[in-house]
GUTI-599258 format. One record per residue (C-alpha): z, y, x. Coordinates in steps of 0.1 Angstrom, whole numbers, plus 5000, padded with zeros to 4 digits. Layout:
ZYX;...
***
This chain:
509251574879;511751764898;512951784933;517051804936;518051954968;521651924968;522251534959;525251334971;525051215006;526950895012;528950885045;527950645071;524550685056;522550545085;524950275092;524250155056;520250205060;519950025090;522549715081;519649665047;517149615068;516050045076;516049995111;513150265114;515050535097;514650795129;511850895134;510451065171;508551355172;505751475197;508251695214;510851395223;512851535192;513851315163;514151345125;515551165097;512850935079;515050865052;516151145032;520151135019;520851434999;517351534987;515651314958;513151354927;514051304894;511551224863;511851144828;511250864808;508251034795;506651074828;507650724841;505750564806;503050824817;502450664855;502850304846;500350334820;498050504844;498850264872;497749974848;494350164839;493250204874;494249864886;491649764860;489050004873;489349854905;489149484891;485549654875;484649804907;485149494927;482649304901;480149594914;480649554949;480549164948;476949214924;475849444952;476249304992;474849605005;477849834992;479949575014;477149625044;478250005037;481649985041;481549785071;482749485062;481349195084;478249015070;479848675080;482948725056;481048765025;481248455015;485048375013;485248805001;483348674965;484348334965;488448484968;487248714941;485348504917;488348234921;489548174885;492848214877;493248454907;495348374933;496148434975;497448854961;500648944962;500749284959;499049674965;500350044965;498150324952;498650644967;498450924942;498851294936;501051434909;503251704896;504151544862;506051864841;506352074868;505552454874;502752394895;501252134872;501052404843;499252614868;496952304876;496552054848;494951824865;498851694881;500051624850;498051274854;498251054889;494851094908;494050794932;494250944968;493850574984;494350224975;496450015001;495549684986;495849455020;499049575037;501249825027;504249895038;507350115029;508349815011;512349775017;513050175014;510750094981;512449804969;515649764979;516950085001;516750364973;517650124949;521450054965;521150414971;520450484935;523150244927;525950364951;525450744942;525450734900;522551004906;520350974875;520750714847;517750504859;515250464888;511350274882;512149974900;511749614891;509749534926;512049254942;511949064910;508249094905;507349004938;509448684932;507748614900;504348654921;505248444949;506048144920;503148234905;500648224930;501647914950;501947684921;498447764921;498147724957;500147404956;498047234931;495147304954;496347174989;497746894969;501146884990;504247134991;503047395015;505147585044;504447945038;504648135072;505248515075;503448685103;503849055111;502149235148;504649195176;503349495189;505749775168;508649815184;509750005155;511249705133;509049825103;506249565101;509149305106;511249395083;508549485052;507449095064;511248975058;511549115024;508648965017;509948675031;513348705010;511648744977;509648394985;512848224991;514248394956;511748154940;514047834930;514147464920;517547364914;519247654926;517447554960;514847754979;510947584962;509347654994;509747565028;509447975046;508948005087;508448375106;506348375135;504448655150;500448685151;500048615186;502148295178;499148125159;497247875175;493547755169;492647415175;489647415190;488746995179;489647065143;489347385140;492647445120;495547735128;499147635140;502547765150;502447675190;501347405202;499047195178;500446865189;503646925175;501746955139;503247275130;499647375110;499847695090;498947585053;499947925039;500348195055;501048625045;499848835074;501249195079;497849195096;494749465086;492449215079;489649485097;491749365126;491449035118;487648995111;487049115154;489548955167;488548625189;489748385160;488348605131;484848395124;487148035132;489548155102;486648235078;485247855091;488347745089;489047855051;486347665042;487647365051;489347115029;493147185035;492547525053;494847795057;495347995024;495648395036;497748665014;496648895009;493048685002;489848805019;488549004989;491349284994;488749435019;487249554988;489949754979;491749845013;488450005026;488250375015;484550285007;486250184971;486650574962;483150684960;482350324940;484750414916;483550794911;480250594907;481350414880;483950594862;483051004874;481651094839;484350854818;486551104797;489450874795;489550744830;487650994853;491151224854;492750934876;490050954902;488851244926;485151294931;484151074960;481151004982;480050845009;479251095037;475350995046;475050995003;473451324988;476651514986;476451824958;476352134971;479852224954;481552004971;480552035008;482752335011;485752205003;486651825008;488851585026;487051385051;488751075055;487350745079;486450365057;489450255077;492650475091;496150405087;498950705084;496850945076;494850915109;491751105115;491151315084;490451675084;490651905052;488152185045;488552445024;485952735013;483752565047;486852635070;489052355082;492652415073;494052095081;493351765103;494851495121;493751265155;493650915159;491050635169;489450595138;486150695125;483650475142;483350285112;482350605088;483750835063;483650925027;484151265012;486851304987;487151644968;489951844980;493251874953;496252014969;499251774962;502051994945;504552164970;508452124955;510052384978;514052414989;515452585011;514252385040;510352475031;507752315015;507451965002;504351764995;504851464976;502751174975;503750944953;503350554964;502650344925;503449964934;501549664918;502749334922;500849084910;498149314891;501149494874;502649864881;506549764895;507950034908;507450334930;508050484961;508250874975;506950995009;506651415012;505351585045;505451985053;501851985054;499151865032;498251545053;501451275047;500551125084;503350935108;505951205106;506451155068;509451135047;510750885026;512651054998;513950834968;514050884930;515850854901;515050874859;517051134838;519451334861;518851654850;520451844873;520952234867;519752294903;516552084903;513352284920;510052294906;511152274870;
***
């Protein structure tokens, strides 16, 4: 894994970015500044060897997760813990008991990792991706992931291959998962895509229209299988006689029979209409939700100490995973100096504070917490420096459909990849002669 400085940058870069659907590519700084989200020039190149190396790993924690959600289910009171509303339990094991699975899409795991790099024969332990986070309900980064460094990768020769089957996968899962779906409702459903009017940004809209596009990809005839509508959230209507969800006005019989949500389903379960859409999935002919219910296992930061649980004295699968532990759990004593206190739920790296040797080196502001925090044992991510400073990579794995697809880069000048982020793309096998890190 190396970080080339001095790559080709296309003219007319942002035009191109914004006209595929990178309409957030600038980003505004607390000062009234701005900055580049997208990075041109710069990008990190890995070999084959590595790539095997993080797909492999990808598929082995997916299936630790699937192991710790059979603990969490077997055990309520780990859901109690992590805050997850008593009244949702119900559809949260009855979505993860449902046989073959279904109403999941797709999940990104956030992981640290240096691959071959200088700093990972100082530290070993970079050589193999260790789960920072899970974003299991709704991640985004999903065009620059999919599509935007792929035409990038394509239009620059850079490299001879990039980790990238994501489009087609998501396709494959969208067929997948409503022929299931179908077979249920007993009809052809209309799938709606719903995204929070509130950013401004363009970036939940346009992660919910790839989405969107990769749905219509899946074909019957060379025509579209499914019927696809985009509405926003506040655009859904409950009818309060039956109790079911709508587009507008329920008279004109617009009822949502499938819907994906760009929607935190913490959100969700306080808002006004959360307990009428848990009633409301147990009706016959209820709205089906992607992601389903159960991803609260997984979204909820409350997963990383279950997992350390289970797996923290595993030889073969403890070196994905960072020591992890609820903060009101007996913490050990080696620990409480140096660890990365992060809130069940936060978004953007939003309320977490690094300590290191008891002093606090590093934190960020926000509004969450109320919920609770876990304890994560602090591992620096590895710092690629050129000439511009450091760069910390964090290194976003994508599953679609329980299956490692592709994968995106974000790096920040500090140790917290927060708001103010970068997206930086990749490549396999360029082997450049001016790559940093090597």
């Amino acid at each position: 894994m190396r970080r080339v400085h001095d790559g080709v940058v296309r003219p007319g870069w942002q035009e191109t970015v914004t006209a595929q659907g990178l309409t957030y590519w600038e980003t505004e700084l607390p000062d009234g500044s701005t900055t580049s989200y997208w990075r041109e020039g710069q990008f990190y190149d890995f070999t084959a060897v590595e790539v095997a190396q993080l797909e492999r790993d990808a598929a082995t924690l997916f299936e630790m997760c699937v192991e710790a959600g059979d603990h969490m289910v077997a055990h309520p009171e780990l859901m109690l813990k992590m805050g997850i509303p008593e009244y949702t339990h119900g559809q949260v094991v009855g979505t993860w008991n449902d046989e073959p699975s279904k109403q999941s899409v797709f999940g990104r795991f956030d992981v640290r990792y240096g691959g071959d790099s200088r700093q990972s024969r100082l530290d070993p332990t970079l050589r193999r991706p260790q789960l920072l986070e899970f974003n299991a309900d709704t991640p985004t980064s999903l065009p620059e992931s999919a599509y935007v460094q792929w035409e990038w990768f394509r239009e620059t020769g850079q490299g001879s291959d990039q980790w990238n089957s994501i489009f087609e996968r998501l396709t494959r899962a969208w067929e997948r998962n409503l022929g299931l779906i179908e077979k249920g409702l007993r009809k052809d459903p209309v799938v709606y895509f719903a995204c929070d009017g509130a950013d401004r940004s363009g970036e939940d809209l346009f992660n919910t229209f790839l989405m969107r596009d990769a749905c219509t990809q899946v074909t019957d005839g060379g025509r579209p299988r499914y019927k696809t509508r985009s509405i926003m959230m506040n655009q859904i209507t409950l009818d309060e006689a039956t109790g079911g969800f709508f587009e507008g006005d329920p008279a004109d019989g617009r009822h949502l029979d499938v819907l994906f949500k760009l929607y935190p389903w913490e959100w969700l379960v306080h808002d006004d209409f959360g307990r009428a859409a848990f009633a409301d999935m147990d009706r016959p002919g209820g709205t089906v939700w992607i992601e389903a219910p159960y991803k609260m296992l997984w979204s909820n930061k409350g997963l990383l100490p279950v997992l350390w649980q289970l797996f923290g004295t595993d030889p073969a699968r403890s070196p994905l995973i960072l020591p992890a532990y609820f903060e009101d759990d007996d913490v050990p004593g080696w620990m409480q100096e140096s660890h990365v206190r992060k809130p069940l739920l936060s978004r953007e790296g939003a309320n977490i504070t690094i300590y290191e040797d008891g002093a606090t080196i590093a934190s960020t502001g926000g509004g969450y917490g109320e919920e609770g925090y876990v304890l994560q044992s602090y591992a620096p991510l590895p710092d690629f420096p050129g000439p511009d400073g450091s760069h910390h990579p964090v290194l976003g794995l994508w599953m679609v459909d329980g299956e490692p697809a592709g994968m995106g880069i974000r790096e920040s000048p500090g140790l917290i990849t927060d708001n103010q982020s970068y997206f930086v793309p990749h490549v396999v096998g360029h082997g450049s002669p001016t790559q940093q890190g090597a």
